[in-house]
N, C-alpha and C positions, 0 to 999 in steps of 0.2 A: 339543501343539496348543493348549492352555489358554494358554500363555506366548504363543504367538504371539497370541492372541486379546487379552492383556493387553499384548501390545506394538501391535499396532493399536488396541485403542482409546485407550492414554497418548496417542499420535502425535497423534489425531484429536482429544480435548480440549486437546494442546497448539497445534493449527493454528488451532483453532476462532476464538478471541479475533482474532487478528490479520488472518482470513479474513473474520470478519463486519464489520471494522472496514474493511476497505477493498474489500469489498463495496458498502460505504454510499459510503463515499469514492468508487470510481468511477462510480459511478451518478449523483451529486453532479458530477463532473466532468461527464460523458456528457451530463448534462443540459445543462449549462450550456456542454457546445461545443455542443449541437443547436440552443441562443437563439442562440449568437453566429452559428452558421453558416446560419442560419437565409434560405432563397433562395438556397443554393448548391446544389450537388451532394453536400456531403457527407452519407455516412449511418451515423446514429452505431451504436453497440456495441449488439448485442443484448443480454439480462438474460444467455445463457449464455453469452457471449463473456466479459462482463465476471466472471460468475460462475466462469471458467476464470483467468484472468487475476489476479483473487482468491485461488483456490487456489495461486496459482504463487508472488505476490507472498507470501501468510503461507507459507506452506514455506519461502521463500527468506529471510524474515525470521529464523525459524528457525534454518536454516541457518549464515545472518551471525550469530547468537548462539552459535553453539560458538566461532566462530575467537578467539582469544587475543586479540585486537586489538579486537577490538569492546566490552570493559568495562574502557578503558583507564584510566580515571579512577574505582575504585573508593572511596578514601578521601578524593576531593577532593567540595565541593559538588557538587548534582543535576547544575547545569546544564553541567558539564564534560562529563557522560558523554550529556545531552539533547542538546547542541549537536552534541557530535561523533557519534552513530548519526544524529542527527538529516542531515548530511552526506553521509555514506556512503549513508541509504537515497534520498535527493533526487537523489546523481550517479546512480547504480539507475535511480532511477524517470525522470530527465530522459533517460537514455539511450534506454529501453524508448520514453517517449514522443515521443522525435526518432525514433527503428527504426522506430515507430507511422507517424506521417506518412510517412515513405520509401518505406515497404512501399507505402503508399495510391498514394503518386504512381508506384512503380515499375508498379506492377498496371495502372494506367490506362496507362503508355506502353509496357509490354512488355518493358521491362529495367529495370534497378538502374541504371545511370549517365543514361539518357536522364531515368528516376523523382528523379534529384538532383537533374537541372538545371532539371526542369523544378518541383521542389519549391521550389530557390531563388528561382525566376522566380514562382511563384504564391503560397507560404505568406505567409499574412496574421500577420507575426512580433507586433506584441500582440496577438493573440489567443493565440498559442504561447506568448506570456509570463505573457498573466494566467492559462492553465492552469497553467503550471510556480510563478505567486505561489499558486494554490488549493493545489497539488499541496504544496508546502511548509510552509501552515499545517497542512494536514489532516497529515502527517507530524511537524511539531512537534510538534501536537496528541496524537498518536499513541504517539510516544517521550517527552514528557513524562509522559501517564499508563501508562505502563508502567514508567518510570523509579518515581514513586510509588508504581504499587501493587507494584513491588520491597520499596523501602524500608520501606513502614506495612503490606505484608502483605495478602494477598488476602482471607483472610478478614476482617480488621477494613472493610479497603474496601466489603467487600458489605456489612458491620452500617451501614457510616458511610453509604451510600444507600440499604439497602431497609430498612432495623432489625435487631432480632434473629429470628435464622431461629428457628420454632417447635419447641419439641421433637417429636422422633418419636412419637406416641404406643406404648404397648408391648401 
């Protein structure tokens, strides 16, 4: 029982980072379709929607870090290995957020093909765009500093923004 108890909480400080990172990040988005859409009908992501959505994306982040393929560029420069997860997690994410609007439009017409056409016919594409330009800074952002605190190390990363952690007292 103890092992499994130390296998669930490894899991959970390793989801943690990339869960609260694009917690922010969609919320960030969420806001900024509710300005753009702002006198339409749409109605953006509740905090638990997106909080769901969060967990899914860091698991799946995760996940994408076991496969072989994803730290293809270990001994070459950062930006080999930034560029390309940086890639891989924006097709991800561009997919989820085209499925996003589909799903919307299909709800409102009552099926998945009438939801296409009529997605085609109303989605207001930069607005779709300058989401998918936020969604891929925030992602850069993301895999670059992960990329870093690979390389320099998580503990010195924490010395190098909050100082030196305090001794325990004994």
């Amino acid at each position: 029982m103890n092992r499994v108890v130390e296998k669930v909480k490894e899991e959970f400080l390793a989801v943690l980072p990339p869960t609260i990172f694009f917690f922010v990040a969609l919320h960030i988005v969420a806001v900024i379709r509710a300005l753009m859409a702002r006198g339409t009908v749409y109605q953006p992501l509740s905090t638990l929607a997106i909080a769901i959505a969060a967990l899914i994306i860091g698991k799946a982040v995760l996940i994408a870090d076991l496969l072989p393929s994803i730290n293809r560029f270990p001994e070459r420069p950062l930006i080999f290995n930034i560029v390309w997860k940086t890639v891989i997690y924006v097709v991800v994410a561009t997919a989820i957020h085209f499925a996003e609007r589909w799903i919307e439009f299909s709800r409102e017409s009552k099926s998945l093909v009438a939801g296409w056409d009529e997605m085609a016919a109303q989605i207001v594409w930069p607005h779709f765009w300058a989401i998918e330009i936020l969604l891929l800074v925030l992602v850069l952002l993301y895999c670059t500093s992960r990329e870093l605190i690979r390389v320099i190390g998580r503990e010195r990363v924490r010395r190098i923004f909050f100082g030196p952690l305090p001794l325990p007292e004994l």
